[in-house]
Backbone bond lengths (Angstrom), bond angles and torsions (degrees), N, CA, C in turn:
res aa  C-N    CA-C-N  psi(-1)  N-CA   C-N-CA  omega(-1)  CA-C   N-CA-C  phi
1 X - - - 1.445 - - 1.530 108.34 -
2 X 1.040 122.29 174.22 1.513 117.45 -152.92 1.234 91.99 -151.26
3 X 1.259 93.62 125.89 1.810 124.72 177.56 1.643 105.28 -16.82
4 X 0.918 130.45 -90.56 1.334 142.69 144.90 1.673 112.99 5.70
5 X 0.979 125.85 -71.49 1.032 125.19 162.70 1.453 130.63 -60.26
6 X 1.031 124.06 -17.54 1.548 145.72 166.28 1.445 112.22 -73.68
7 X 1.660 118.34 -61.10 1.621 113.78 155.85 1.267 127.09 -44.01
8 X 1.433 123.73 -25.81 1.539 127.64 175.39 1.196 121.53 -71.11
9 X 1.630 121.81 -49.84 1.200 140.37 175.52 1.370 104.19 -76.24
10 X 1.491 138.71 -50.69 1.408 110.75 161.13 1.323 127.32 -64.05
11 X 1.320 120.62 -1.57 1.848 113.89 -168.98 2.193 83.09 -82.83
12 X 1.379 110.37 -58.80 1.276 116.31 176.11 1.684 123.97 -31.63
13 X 1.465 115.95 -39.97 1.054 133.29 -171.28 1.692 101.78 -96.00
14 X 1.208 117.43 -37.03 1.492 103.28 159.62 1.750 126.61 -70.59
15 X 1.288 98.00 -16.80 1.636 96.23 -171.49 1.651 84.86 -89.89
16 X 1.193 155.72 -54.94 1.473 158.35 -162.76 1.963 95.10 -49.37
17 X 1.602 115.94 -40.69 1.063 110.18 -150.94 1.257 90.85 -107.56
18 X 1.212 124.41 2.84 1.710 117.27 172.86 1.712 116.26 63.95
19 X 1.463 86.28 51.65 2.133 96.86 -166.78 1.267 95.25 -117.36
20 X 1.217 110.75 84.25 2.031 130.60 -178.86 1.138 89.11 -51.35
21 X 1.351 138.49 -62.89 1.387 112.70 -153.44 1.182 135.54 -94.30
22 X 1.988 121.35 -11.52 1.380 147.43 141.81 1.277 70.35 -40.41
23 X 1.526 132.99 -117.13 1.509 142.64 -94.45 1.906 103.78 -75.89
24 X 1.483 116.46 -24.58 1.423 115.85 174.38 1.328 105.67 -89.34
25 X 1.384 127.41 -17.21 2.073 124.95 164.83 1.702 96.56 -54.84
26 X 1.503 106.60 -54.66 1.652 107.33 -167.35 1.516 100.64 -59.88
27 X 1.007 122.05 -64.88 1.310 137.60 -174.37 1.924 100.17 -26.44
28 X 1.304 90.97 -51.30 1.884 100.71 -170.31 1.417 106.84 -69.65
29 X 1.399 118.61 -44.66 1.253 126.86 -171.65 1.872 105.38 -53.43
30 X 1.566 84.87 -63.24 1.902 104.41 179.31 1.310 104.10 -34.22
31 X 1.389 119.71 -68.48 1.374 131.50 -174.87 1.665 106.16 -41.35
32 X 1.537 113.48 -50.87 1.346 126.04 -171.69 1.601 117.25 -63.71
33 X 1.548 96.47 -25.90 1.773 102.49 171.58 1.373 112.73 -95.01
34 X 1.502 109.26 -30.77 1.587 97.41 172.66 1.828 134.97 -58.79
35 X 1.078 81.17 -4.81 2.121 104.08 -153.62 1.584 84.20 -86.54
36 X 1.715 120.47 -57.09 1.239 136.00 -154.55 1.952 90.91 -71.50
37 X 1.521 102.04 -40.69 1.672 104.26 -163.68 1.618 94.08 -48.02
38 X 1.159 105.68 -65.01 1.837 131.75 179.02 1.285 95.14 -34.50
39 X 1.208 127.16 -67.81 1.648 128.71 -171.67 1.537 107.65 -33.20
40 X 1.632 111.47 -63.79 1.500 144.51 -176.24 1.072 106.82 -51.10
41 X 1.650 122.58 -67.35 1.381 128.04 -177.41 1.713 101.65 100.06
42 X 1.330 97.92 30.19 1.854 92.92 -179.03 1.318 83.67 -178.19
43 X 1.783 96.08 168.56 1.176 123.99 164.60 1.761 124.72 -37.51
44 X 1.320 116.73 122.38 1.641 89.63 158.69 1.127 134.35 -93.84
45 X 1.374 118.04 159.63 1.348 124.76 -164.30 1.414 98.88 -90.59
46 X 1.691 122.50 143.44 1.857 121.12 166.92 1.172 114.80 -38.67
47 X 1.319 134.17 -36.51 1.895 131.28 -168.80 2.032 83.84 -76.19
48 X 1.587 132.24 -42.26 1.215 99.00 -159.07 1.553 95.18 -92.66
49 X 1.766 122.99 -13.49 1.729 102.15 176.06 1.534 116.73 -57.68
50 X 1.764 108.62 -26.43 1.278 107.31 176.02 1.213 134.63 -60.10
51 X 1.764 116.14 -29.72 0.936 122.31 144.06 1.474 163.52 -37.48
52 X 1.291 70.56 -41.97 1.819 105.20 174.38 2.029 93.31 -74.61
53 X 0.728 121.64 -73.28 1.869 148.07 -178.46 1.749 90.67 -36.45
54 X 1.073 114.02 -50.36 1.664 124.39 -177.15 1.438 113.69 -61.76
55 X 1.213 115.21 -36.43 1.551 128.81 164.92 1.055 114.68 -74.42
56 X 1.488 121.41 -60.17 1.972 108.23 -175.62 1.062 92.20 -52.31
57 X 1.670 143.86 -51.11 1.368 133.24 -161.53 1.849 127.27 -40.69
58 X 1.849 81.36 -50.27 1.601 99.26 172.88 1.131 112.59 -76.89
59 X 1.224 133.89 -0.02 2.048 143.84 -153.79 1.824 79.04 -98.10
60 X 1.155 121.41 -57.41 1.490 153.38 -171.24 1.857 107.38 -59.30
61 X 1.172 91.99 -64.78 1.207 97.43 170.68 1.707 134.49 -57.78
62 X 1.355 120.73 -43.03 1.462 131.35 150.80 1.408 105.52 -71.57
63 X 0.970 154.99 -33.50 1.750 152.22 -148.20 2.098 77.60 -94.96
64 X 1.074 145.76 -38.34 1.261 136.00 176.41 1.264 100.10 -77.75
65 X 1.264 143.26 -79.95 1.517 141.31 -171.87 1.619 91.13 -28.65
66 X 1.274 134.50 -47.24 1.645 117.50 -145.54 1.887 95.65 -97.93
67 X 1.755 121.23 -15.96 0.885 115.52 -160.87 1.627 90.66 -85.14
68 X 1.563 84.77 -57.32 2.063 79.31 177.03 1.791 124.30 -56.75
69 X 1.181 118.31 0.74 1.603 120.51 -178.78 1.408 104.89 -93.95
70 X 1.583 107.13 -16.95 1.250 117.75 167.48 1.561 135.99 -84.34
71 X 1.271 93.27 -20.85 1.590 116.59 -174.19 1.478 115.34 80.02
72 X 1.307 113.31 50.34 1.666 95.28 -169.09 1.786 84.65 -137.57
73 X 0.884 91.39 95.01 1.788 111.50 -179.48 1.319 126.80 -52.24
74 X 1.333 112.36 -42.99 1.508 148.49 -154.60 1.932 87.84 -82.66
75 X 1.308 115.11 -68.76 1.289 101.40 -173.40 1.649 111.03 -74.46
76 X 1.256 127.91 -37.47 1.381 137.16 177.26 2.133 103.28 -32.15
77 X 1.216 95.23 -51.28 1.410 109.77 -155.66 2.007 92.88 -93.79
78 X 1.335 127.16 4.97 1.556 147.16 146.17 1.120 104.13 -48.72
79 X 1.472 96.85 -79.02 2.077 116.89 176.41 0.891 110.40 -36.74
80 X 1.278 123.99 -76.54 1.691 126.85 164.37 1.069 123.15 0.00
81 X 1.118 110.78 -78.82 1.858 116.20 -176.72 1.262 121.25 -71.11
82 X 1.589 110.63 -28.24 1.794 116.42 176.62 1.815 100.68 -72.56
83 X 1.391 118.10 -52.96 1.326 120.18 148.81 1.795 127.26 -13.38
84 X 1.065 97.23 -74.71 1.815 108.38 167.86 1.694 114.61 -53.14
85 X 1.122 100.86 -29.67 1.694 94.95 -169.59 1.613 95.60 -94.75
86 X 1.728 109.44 -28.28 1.329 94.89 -179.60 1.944 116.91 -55.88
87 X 0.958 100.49 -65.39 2.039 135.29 166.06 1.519 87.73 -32.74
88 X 0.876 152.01 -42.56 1.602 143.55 145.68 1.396 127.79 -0.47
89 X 1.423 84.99 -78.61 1.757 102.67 162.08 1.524 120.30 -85.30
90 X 1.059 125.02 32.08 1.239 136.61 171.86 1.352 112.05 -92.19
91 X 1.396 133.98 140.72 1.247 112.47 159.09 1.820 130.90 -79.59
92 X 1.126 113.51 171.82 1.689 104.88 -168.10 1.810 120.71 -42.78
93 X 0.930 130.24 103.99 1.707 129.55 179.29 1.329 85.34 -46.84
94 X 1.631 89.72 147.97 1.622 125.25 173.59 1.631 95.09 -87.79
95 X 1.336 118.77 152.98 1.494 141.23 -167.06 1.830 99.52 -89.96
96 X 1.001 121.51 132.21 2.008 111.62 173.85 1.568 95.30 -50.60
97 X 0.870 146.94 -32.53 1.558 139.59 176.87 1.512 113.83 -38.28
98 X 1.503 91.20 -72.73 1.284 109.66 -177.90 1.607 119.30 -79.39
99 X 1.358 134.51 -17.67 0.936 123.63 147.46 2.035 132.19 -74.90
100 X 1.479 110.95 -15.50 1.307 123.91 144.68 1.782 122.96 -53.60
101 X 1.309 111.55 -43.99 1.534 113.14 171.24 1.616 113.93 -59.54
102 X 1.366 112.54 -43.07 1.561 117.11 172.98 1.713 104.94 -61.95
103 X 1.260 114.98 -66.37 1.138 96.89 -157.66 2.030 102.86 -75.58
104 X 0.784 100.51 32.87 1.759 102.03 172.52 1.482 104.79 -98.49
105 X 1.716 108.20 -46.79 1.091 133.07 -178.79 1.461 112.28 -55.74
106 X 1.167 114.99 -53.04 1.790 133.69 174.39 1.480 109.37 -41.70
107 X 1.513 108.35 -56.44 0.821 145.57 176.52 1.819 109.52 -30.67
108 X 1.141 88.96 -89.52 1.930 109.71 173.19 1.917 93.98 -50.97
109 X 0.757 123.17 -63.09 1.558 138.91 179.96 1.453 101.49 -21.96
110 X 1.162 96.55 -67.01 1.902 110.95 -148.11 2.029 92.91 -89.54
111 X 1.722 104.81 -20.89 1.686 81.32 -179.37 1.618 86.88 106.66
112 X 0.891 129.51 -57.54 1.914 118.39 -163.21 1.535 111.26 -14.12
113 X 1.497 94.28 129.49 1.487 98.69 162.06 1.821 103.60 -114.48
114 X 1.030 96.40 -33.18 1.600 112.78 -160.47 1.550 130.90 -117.59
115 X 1.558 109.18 164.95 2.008 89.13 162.93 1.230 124.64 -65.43
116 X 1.010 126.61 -19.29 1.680 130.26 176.67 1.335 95.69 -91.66
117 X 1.407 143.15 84.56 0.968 165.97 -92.24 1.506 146.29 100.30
118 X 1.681 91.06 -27.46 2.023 117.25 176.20 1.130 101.66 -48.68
119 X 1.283 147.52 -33.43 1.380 150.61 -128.52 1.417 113.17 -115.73
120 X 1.191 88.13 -58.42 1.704 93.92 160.67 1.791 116.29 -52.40
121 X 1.122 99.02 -59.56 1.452 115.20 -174.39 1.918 117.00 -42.43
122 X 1.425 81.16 -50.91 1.494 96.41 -172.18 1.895 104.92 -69.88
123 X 1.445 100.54 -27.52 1.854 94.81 -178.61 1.290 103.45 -78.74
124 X 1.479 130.50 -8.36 1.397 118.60 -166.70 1.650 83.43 -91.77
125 X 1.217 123.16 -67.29 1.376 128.29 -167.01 1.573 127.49 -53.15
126 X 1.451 104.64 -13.84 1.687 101.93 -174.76 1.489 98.99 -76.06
127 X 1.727 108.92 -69.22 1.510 110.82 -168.64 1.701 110.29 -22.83
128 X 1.470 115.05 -48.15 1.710 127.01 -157.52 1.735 93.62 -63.64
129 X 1.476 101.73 -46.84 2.037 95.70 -161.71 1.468 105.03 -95.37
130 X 1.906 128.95 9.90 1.047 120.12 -143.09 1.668 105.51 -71.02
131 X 1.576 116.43 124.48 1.535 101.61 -178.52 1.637 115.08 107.19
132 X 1.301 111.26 -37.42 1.437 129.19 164.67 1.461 139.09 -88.23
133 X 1.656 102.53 -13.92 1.413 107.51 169.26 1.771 120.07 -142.77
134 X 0.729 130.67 155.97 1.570 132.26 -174.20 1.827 108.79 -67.40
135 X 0.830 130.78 119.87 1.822 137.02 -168.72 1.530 86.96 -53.80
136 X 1.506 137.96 -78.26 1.163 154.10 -155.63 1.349 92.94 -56.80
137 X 0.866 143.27 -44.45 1.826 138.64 162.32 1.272 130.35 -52.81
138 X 1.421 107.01 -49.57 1.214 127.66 161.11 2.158 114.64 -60.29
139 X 1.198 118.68 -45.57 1.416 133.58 160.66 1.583 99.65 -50.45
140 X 0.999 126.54 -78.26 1.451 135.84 -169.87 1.480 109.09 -46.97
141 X 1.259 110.32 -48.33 2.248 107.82 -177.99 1.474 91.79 -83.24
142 X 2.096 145.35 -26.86 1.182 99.82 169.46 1.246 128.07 -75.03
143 X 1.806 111.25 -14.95 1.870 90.80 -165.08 2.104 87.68 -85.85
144 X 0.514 136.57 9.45 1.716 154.05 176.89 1.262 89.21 -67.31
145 X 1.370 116.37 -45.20 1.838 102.78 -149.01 1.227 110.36 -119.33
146 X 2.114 107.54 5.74 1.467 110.84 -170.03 1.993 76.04 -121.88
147 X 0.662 114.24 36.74 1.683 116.97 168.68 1.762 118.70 43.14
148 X 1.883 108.76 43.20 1.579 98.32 168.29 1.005 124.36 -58.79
């Protein structure tokens, strides 16, 4: 079944069950793929809804860091849950273990000796975790493993 089709049948199944805040996450998301479809001029494909889904996540993810630096709890803990439902449709996150083994791998792969090297590193390694691991995690174990 296809991403797409999965947001439909849960947006349906949240409006049947009266789940305000599932059914306005979908609502945002939908909106968030339709804008990009328009951008495109076609259908999207699951690798780019994931994309799209990977961003509200991170949209979600900083919008809490800045709500809680603010002290305003009430919306912080909003994010939260639109957050959770986003990560839903996510596929399973990779463990720092196992995303440390890749970028070791990248690593030997690509030749790195150095930080002027990140770049390389990081294009070999995104495509492999794209969707499965957090970028800023992934950033953090390469300059980790190229010795900043």
């Amino acid at each position: 079944m296809s991403l797409s089709t999965q947001l439909d049948q849960d947006m349906k199944l949240a409006l049947k069950n009266k789940d305000k805040g599932k059914l306005s996450t979908i609502r945002m998301l939908k909106a968030a793929l339709k804008k990009v479809e328009i951008d495109k001029r076609r259908p999207l494909t699951d690798d780019e809804i994931l994309d799209v889904i990977t961003k509200q996540v991170k949209q979600r993810r900083d919008s809490i860091a800045e709500y809680e630096k603010a002290g305003r709890d009430e919306l912080a803990a909003k994010e939260k849950e639109e957050m959770v439902i986003l990560e839903s449709y996510l596929p399973e996150q990779l463990s720092e273990e196992e995303v440390r083994a890749i970028v070791s791998e990248a690593v030997k792969q690509v030749g790195a000796s150095s930080k002027a090297d990140m770049g390389k590193v990081m294009g070999a390694i995104m495509p492999k975790v794209k969707g499965r691991a957090d970028g800023r995690l992934v950033n953090r174990l390469v300059s980790e493993a190229l010795g900043s």
